[in-house]
C-alpha positions, 0 to 999 in steps of 0.5 A: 461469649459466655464461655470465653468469660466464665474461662470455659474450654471445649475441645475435641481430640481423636485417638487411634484407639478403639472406645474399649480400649481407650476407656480401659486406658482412661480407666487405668490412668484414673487408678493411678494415685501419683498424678495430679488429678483424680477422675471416674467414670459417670456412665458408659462413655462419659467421664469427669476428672478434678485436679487434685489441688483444692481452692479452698480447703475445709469441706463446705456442702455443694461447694466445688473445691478443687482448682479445675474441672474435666467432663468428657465423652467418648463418642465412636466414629467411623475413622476411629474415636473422639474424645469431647473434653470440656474444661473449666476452673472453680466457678469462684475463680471464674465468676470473681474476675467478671464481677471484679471487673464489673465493679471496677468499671462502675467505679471508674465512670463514677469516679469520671462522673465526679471528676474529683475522686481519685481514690474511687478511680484508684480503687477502680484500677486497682479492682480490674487488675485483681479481676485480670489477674484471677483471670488468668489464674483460672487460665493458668489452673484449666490448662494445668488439668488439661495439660496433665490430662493430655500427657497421660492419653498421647490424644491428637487435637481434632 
């Protein structure tokens, strides 16, 4: 539940590569400077990859700044290998629309309360719908790494 608000993904694919090779794959791919996200590797089997567009632009200390993030691991199965992908956007974008929509519910029932206050129950609108549509921005930028992602490695969803 947690993750369906934070727009967290897990996801397993299969590759009919061997785990050698595929990291040598997923290796070679992070050395390509055209593409639309950057990644390395964390330690023998694991990974993580960012998309390359930043949310926020100047450098903040232990502040994320790209729009999504990828970890991976590659786990060596008898029929062959599997990759666990887990994907999430900025945590601004994730957090943002739960507390907007968080606040624009408290606006509504006090707006409801006090059955004169149009503008708070306006507000309380206005603030559910920035919340949705942060939402599915975050969607929006998860799907995009994970789409970029997938088009490089011709993986197979478990």
């Amino acid at each position: 539940m947690i993750g369906k608000i934070l727009n967290t993904q897990n996801i397993n694919y299969s590759s009919n590569l061997n785990g050698d090779n595929l990291k040598q794959k997923i290796q070679d791919i992070f050395e390509k400077n055209h593409l639309s996200f950057v990644g390395k590797f964390t330690s023998q089997s694991r990974f993580s990859a960012a998309d390359k567009w930043t949310y926020i632009k100047w450098y903040v200390p232990n502040f994320k700044r790209k729009t999504a993030y990828l970890n991976g691991e590659i786990i060596k199965t008898g029929k062959g290998t599997l990759i666990k992908l887990n994907l999430k956007p900025n945590p601004v974008v994730s957090i943002f629309p739960a507390l907007t929509i968080l606040i624009g519910l408290i606006l509504i029932i006090v707006a409801e309360v006090n059955k004169d206050n149009a503008t708070t129950l306006n507000f309380g609108l206005i603030l559910i719908a920035v919340g949705i549509s942060f939402y599915l921005f975050g969607m929006f930028l998860r799907n995009r790494l994970l789409n970029n992602f997938k088009k490089n490695l011709d993986l197979q969803k478990v």
